[in-house]
C-alpha positions as a Markdown table, in Angstrom:
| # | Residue | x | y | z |
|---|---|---|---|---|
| 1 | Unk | 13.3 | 3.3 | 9.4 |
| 2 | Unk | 13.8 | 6.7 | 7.9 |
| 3 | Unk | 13.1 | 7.0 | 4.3 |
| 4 | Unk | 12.5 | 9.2 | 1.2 |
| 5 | Unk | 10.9 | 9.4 | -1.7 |
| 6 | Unk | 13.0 | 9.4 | -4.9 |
| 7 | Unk | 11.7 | 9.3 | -8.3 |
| 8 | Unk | 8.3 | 7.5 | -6.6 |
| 9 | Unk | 10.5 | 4.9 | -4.6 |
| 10 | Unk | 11.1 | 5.3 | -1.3 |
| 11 | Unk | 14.9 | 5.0 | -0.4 |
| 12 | Unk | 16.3 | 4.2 | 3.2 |
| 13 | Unk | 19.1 | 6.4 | 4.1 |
| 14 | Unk | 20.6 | 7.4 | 7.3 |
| 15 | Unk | 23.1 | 10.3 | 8.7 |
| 16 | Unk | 26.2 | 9.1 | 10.6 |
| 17 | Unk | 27.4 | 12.1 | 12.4 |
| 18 | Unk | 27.9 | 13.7 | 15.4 |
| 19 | Unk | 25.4 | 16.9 | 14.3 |
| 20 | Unk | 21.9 | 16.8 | 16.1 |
| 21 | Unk | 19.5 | 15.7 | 13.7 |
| 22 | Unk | 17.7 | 18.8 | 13.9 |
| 23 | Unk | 20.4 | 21.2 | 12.6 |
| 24 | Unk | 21.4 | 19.0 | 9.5 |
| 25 | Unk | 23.6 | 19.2 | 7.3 |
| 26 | Unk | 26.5 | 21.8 | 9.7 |
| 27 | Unk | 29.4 | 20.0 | 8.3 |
| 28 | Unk | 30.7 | 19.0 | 4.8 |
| 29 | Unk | 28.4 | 16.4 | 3.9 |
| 30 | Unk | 30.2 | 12.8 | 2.7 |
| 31 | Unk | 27.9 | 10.8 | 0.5 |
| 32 | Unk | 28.3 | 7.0 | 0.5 |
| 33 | Unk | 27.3 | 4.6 | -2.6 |
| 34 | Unk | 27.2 | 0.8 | -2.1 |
| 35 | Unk | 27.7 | -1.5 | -4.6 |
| 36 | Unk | 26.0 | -4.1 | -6.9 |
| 37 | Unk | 23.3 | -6.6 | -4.0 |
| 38 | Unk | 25.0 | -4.8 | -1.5 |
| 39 | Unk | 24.0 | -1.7 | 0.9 |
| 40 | Unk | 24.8 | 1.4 | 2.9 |
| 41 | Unk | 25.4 | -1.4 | 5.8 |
| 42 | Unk | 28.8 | -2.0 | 4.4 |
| 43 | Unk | 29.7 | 1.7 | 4.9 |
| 44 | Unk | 28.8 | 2.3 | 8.3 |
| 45 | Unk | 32.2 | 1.7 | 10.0 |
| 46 | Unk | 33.8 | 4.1 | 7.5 |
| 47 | Unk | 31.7 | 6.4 | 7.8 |
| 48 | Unk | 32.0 | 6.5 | 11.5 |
| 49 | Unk | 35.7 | 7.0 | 10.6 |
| 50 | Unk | 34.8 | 10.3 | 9.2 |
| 51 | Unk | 31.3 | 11.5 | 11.7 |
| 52 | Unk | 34.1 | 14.5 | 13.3 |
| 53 | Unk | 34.7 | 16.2 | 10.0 |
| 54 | Unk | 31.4 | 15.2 | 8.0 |
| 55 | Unk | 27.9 | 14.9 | 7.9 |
| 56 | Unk | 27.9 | 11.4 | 6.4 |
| 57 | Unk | 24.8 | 10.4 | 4.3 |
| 58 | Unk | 24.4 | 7.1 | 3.7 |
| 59 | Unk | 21.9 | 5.3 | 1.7 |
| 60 | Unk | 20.6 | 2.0 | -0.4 |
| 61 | Unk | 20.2 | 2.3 | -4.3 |
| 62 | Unk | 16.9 | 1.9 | -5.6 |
| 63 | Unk | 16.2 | -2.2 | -5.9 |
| 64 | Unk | 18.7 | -3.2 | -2.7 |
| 65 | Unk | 19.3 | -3.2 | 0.8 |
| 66 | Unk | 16.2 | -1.5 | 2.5 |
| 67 | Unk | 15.3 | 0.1 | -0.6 |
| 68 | Unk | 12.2 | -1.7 | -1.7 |
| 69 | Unk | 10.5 | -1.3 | -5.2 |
| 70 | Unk | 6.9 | -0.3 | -5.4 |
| 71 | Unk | 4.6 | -2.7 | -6.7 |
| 72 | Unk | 3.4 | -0.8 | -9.4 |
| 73 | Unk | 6.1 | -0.6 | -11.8 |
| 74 | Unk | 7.5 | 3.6 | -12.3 |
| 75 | Unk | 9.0 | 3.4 | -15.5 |
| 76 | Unk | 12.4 | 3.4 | -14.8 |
| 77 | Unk | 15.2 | 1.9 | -16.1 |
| 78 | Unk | 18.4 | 0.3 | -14.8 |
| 79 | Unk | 20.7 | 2.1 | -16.7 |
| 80 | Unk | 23.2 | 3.4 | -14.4 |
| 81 | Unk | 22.8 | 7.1 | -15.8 |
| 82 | Unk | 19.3 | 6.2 | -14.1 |
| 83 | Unk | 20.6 | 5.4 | -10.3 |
| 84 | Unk | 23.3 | 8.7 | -11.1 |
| 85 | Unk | 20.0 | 10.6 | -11.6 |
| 86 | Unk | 18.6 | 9.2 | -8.8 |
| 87 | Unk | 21.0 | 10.4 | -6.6 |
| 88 | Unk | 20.8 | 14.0 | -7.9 |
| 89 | Unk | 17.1 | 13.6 | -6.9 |
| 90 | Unk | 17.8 | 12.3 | -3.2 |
| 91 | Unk | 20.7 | 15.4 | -3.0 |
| 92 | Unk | 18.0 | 17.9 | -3.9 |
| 93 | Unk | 15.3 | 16.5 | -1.9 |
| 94 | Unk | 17.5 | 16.9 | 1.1 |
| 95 | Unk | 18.8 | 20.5 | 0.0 |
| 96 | Unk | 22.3 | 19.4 | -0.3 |
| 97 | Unk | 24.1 | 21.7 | -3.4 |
| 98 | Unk | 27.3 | 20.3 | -3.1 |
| 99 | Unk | 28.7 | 17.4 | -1.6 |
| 100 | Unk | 31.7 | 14.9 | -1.3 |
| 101 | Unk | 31.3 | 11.2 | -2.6 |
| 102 | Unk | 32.7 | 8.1 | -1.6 |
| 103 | Unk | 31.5 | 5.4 | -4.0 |
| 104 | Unk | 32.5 | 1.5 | -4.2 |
| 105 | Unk | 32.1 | -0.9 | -7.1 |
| 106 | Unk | 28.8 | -0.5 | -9.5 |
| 107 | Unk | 28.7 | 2.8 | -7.2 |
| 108 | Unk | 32.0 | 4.3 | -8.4 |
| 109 | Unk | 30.3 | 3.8 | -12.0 |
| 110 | Unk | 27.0 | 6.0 | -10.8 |
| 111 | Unk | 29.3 | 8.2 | -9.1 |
| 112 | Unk | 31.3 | 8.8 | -11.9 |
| 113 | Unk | 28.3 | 9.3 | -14.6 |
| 114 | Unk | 27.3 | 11.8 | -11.7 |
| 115 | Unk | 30.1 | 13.4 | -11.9 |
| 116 | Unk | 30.7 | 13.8 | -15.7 |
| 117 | Unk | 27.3 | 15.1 | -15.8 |
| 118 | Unk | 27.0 | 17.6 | -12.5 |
| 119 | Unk | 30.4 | 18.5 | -11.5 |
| 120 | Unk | 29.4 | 21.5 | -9.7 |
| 121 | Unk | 27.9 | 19.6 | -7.2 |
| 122 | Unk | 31.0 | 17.6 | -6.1 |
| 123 | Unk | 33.9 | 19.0 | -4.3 |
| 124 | Unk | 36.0 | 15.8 | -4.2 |
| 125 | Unk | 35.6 | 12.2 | -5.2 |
| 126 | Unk | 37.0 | 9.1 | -4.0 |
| 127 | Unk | 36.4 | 5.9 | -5.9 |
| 128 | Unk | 37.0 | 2.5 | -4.0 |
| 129 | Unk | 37.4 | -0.7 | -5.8 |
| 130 | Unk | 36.7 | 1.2 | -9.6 |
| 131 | Unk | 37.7 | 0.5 | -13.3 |
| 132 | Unk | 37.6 | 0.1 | -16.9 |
| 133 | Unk | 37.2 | -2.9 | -19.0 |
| 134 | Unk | 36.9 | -3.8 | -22.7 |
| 135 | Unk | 34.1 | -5.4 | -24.2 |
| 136 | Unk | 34.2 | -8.7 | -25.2 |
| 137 | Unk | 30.5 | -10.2 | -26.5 |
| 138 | Unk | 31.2 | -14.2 | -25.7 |
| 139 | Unk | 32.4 | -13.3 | -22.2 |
| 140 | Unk | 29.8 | -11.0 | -21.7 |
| 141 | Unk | 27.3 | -13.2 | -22.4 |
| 142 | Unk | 28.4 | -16.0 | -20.2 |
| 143 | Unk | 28.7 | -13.4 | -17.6 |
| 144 | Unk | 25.2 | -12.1 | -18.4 |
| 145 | Unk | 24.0 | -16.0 | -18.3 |
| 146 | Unk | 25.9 | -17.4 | -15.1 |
| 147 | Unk | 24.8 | -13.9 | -12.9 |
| 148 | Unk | 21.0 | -14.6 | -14.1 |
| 149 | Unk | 21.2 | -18.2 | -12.8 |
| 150 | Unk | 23.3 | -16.4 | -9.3 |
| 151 | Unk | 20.4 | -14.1 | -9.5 |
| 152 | Unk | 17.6 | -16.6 | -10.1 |
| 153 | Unk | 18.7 | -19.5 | -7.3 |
| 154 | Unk | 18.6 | -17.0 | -4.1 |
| 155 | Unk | 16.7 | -19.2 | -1.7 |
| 156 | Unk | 15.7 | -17.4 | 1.8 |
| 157 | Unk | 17.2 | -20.3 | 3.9 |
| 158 | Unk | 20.5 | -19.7 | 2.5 |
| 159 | Unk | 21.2 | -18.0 | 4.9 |
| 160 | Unk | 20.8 | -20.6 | 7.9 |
| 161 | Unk | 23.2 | -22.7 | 6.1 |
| 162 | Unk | 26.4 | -22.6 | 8.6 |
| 163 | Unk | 29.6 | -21.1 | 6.7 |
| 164 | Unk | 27.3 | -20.0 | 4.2 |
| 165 | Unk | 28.6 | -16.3 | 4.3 |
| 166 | Unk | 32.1 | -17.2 | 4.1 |
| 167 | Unk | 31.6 | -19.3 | 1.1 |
| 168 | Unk | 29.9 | -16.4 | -0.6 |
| 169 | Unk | 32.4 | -13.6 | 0.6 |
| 170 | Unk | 35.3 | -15.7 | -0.3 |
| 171 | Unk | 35.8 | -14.3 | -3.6 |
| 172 | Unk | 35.3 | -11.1 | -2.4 |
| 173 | Unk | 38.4 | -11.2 | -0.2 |
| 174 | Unk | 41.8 | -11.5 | 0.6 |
| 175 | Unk | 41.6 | -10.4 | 4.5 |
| 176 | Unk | 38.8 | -12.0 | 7.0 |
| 177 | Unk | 36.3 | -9.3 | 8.2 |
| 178 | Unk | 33.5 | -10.0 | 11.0 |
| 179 | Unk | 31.4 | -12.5 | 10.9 |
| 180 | Unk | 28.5 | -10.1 | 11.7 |
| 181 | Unk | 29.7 | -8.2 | 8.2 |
| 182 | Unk | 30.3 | -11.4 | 6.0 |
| 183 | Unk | 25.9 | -12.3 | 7.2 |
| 184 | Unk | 25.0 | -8.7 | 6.2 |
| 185 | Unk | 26.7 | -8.8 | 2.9 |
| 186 | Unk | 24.5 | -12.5 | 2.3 |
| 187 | Unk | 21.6 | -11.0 | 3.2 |
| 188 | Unk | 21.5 | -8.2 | 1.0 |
| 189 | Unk | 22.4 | -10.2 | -1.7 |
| 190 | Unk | 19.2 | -12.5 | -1.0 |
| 191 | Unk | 16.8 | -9.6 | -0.1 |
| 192 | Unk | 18.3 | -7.7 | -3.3 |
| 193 | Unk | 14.9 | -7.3 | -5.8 |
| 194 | Unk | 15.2 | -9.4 | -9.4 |
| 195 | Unk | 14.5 | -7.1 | -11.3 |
| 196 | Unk | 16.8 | -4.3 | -10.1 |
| 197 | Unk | 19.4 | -7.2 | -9.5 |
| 198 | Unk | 19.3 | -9.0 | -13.1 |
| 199 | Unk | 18.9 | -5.5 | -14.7 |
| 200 | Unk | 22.2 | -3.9 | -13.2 |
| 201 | Unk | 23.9 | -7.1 | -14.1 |
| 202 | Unk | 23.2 | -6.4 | -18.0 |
| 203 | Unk | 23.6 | -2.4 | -17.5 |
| 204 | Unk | 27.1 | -2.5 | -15.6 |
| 205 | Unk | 28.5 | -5.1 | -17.9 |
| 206 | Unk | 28.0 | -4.3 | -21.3 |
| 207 | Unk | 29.1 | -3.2 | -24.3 |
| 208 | Unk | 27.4 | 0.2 | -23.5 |
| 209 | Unk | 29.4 | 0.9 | -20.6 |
| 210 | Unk | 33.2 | -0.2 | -21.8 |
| 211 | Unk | 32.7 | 2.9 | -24.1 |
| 212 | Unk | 30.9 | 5.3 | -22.3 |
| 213 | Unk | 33.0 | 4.8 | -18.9 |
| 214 | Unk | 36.7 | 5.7 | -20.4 |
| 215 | Unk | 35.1 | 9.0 | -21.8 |
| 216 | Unk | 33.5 | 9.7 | -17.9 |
| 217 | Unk | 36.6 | 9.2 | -16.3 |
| 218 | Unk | 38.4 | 11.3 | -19.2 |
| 219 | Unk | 36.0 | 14.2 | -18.3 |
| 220 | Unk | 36.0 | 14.1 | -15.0 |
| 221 | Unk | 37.2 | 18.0 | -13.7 |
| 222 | Unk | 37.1 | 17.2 | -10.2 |
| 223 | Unk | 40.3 | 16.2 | -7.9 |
| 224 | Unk | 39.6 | 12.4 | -7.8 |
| 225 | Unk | 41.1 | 9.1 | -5.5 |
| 226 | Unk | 41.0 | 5.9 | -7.2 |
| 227 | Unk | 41.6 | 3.0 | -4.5 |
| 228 | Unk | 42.2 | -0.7 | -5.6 |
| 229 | Unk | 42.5 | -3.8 | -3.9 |
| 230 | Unk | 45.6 | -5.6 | -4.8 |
| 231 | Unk | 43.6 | -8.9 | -4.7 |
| 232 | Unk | 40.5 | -8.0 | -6.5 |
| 233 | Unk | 39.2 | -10.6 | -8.5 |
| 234 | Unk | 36.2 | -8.5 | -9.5 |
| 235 | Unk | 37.7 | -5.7 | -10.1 |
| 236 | Unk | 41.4 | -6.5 | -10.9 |
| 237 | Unk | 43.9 | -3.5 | -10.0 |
| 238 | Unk | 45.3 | -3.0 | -13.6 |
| 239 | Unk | 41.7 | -1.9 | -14.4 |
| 240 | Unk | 41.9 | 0.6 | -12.0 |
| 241 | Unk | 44.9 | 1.8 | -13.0 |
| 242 | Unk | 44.1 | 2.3 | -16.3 |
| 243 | Unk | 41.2 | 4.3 | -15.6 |
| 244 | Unk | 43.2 | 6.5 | -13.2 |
| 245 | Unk | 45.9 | 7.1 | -16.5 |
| 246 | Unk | 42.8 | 8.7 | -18.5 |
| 247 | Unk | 43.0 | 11.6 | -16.4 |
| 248 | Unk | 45.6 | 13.7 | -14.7 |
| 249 | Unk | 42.4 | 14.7 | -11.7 |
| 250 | Unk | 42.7 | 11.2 | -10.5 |
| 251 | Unk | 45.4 | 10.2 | -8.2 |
| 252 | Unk | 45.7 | 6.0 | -8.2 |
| 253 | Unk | 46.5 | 4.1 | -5.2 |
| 254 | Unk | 46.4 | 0.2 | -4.5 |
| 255 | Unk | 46.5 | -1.0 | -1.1 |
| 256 | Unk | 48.1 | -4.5 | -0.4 |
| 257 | Unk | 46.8 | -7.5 | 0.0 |
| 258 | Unk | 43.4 | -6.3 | -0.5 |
| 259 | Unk | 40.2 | -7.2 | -1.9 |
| 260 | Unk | 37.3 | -6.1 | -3.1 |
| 261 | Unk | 36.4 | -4.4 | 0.3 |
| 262 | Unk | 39.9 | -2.7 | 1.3 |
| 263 | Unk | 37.9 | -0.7 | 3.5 |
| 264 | Unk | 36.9 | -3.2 | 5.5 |
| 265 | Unk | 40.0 | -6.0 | 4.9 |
| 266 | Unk | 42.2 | -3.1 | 5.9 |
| 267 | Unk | 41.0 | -0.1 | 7.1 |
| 268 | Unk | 43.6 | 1.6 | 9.1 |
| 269 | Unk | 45.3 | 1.9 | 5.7 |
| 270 | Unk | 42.6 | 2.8 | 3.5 |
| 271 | Unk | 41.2 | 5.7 | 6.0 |
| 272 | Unk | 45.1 | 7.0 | 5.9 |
| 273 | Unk | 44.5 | 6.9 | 2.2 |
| 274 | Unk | 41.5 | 9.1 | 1.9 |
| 275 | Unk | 42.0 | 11.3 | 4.9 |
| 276 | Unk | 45.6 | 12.4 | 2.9 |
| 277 | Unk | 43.2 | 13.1 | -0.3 |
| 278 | Unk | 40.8 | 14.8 | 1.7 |
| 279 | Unk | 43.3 | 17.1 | 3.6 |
| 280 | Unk | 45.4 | 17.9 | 0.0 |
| 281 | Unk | 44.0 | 21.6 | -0.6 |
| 282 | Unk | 43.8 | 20.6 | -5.0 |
């Protein structure tokens, strides 16, 4: 399982490409960011979408998916101006100056914080399933206190339980994906460390964030696509749209009876969607 270090964690990530391994990066390189309990597993058929054009990188954020915490606690937080850092570590530790991104859910909010903060490094942006919201304390907090107790109750043999994953991924969307993708998403979400888990929960959500995330996307200088799901329960489309009318950089579509994973529920219509934004010369 290849890995590197980051920040004293090591971090799976892989290259989907049709490059030899040896002579890496030779193409633009596409950089893919997973989403809160998720992984880069998620990414992998979009990604091979794109292998012709792009060196893709994909990899897990620090606390999910293959990326394990040391046992010995580093010191770092789970703000997500901490996992935006991270991921100016991993790009220098591979020697990768400037890059594209294409970042889903609590990823689009790293990508974005990345953004604001190192917009040299970026030539274009896409941002799947992304937003704004206001802050609202009591709601917060019962957010805050159900996704501890979703958090806390993640038993192993979950799992085995038949129709499990579709239970789980029914919120999550409007289209049916493989069953092989619905037991991958489960698993990561029970493998997905506590502490990283629990702690993005109260970073993502908060009162923090509904102030600091308009300004991001306000700042952003960089020729951005904002892709909602129509049927996003997480995410609701008006929230993308909203964030999308901050800035005149960042072109807003909304795909149809999608989801949260548009990329997946309909991906003939989302790669159309992003291969236009690539090819636009802005």
């Amino acid at each position: 399982m290849p890995e590197i270090t980051v920040r004293g964690v090591n971090h799976y990530y892989q290259w989907i490409t049709t490059t030899p391994s040896a002579s890496l990066p030779q193409k633009p390189v596409l950089v893919f960011l997973h989403g809160w309990a998720g992984s880069a597993r998620y990414w992998e058929s979009t990604a091979e979408a794109f292998k012709e054009d792009f060196d893709c990188l994909l990899y897990d954020l620090r606390g999910f998916g293959r990326t394990r915490l040391p046992q010995t606690p580093l010191g770092l937080s789970y703000a997500l101006e901490e996992y935006a850092e991270d991921l100016a570590h991993l790009l220098n530790q591979l020697g990768l100056k400037r890059v594209w991104i294409n970042a889903h859910s609590t990823g689009a909010s790293i990508a974005v914080l990345f953004a604001q903060k190192y917009p040299e490094r970026l030539e274009k942006l896409i941002l799947t399933c992304s937003g704004i919201f206001e802050y609202d304390r009591p709601s917060f907090e019962a957010f805050h206190k159900f996704g501890g107790y979703v958090v806390k109750f993640r038993p192993p043999w979950l799992a085995k339980i038949p129709l499990a994953d579709r239970f789980f991924m029914a919120r999550f969307l409007c289209r049916p994906i493989p069953n092989q993708q619905r037991q991958a998403f489960l698993t990561d979400f029970l493998i997905a460390d506590y502490e990283a888990a629990l702690g993005t929960i109260y970073t993502s959500v908060s009162e923090h964030m509904a102030k600091t995330m308009p300004i991001a996307f306000s700042q952003l200088s960089i020729p951005v696509l904002l892709i909602s799901g129509e049927k996003d329960q997480i995410i609701p489309a008006p929230m993308g749209k909203k964030a999308a009318d901050l800035n005149p950089k960042i072109r807003y579509r909304m795909i149809d009876k999608t989801a949260h994973f548009p990329m997946l529920e309909d991906a003939p219509v989302y790669l159309s969607c992003v291969r236009e934004f690539m090819g636009n010369g802005e």
